[in-house]
C-alpha positions as CSV (number, residue, x, y, z in Angstrom):
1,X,15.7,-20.7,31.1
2,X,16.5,-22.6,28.3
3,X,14.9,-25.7,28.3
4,X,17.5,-27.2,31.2
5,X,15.1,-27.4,33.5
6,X,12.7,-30.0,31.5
7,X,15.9,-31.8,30.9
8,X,16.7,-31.5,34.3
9,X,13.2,-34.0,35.1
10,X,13.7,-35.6,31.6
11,X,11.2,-37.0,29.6
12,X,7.5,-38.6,31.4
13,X,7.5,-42.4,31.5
14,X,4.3,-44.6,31.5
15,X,2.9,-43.3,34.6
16,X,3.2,-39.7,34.1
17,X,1.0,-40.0,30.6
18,X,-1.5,-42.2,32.5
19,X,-1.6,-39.0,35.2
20,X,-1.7,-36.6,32.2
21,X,-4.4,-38.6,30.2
22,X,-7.2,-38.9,33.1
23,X,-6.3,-35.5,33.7
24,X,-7.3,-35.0,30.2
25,X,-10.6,-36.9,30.4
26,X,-11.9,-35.5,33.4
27,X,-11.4,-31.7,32.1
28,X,-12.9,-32.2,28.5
29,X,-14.8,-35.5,29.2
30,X,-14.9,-38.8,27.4
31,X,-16.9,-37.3,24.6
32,X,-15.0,-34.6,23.5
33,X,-11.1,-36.8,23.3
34,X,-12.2,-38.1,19.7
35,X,-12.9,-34.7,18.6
36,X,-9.8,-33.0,20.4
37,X,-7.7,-35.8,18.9
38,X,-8.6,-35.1,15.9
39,X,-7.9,-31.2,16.1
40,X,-4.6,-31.8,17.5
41,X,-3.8,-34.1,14.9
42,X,-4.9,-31.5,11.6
43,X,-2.8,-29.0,13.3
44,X,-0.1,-31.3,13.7
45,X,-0.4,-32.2,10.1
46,X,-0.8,-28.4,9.2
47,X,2.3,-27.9,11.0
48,X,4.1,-30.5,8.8
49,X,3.0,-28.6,6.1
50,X,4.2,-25.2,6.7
51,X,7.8,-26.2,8.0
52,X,7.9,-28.4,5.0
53,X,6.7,-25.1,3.0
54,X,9.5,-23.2,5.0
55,X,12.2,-25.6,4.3
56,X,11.4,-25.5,0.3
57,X,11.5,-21.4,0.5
58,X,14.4,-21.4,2.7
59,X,16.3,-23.9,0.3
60,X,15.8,-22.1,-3.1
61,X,16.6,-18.8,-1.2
62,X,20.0,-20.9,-0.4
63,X,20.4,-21.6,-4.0
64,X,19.5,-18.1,-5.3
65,X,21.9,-16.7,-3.1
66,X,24.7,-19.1,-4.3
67,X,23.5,-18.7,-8.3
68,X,24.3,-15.0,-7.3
69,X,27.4,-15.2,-5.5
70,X,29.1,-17.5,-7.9
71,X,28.1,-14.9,-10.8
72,X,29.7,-12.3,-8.4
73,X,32.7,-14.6,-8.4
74,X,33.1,-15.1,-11.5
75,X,32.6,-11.2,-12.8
76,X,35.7,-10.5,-10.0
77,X,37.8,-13.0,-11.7
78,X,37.4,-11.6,-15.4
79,X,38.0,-7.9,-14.1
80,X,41.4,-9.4,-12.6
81,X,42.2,-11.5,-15.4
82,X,41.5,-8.7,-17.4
83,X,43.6,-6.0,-15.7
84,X,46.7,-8.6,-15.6
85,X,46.2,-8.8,-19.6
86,X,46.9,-5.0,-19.5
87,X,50.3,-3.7,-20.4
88,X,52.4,-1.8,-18.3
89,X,53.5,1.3,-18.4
């Protein structure tokens, strides 16, 4: 499946994250939500991080590429414009 079944029941309203949040409490216990709030939001921010890391190395791979291709280019156009300055015969 791709994902069309969660789309199917779309997204939780109030109720549902009341359900999922005394759910939450009775497994790991009043104590413990500071400390898994916190975990979840370091990973979340470690997260940020990476993609963000991604998206810079994915970017100047982009522009490397292009740097490349427009040399390529531009090599292909003086070999043409030199074998038209040729003569004939």
């Amino acid at each position: 499946m791709n994902g069309s079944l969660f789309l199917a029941f779309g997204m939780p309203g109030g109720w549902e994250f009341v359900l999922i949040f005394l759910a939450v409490l009775l497994l790991f216990g009043a104590k413990r939500l500071p400390e898994l709030a916190r975990g979840i939001g370091k990973s979340l921010g470690e997260f940020r991080k990476a993609k963000a890391e991604f998206d810079r190395e994915l970017h100047t791979a982009g522009e490397e590429v292009s740097k490349e291709a427009n040399e390529v280019k531009k090599s292909i156009e003086k070999a043409a414009g030199d074998e038209q300055k040729k003569p004939k015969g």
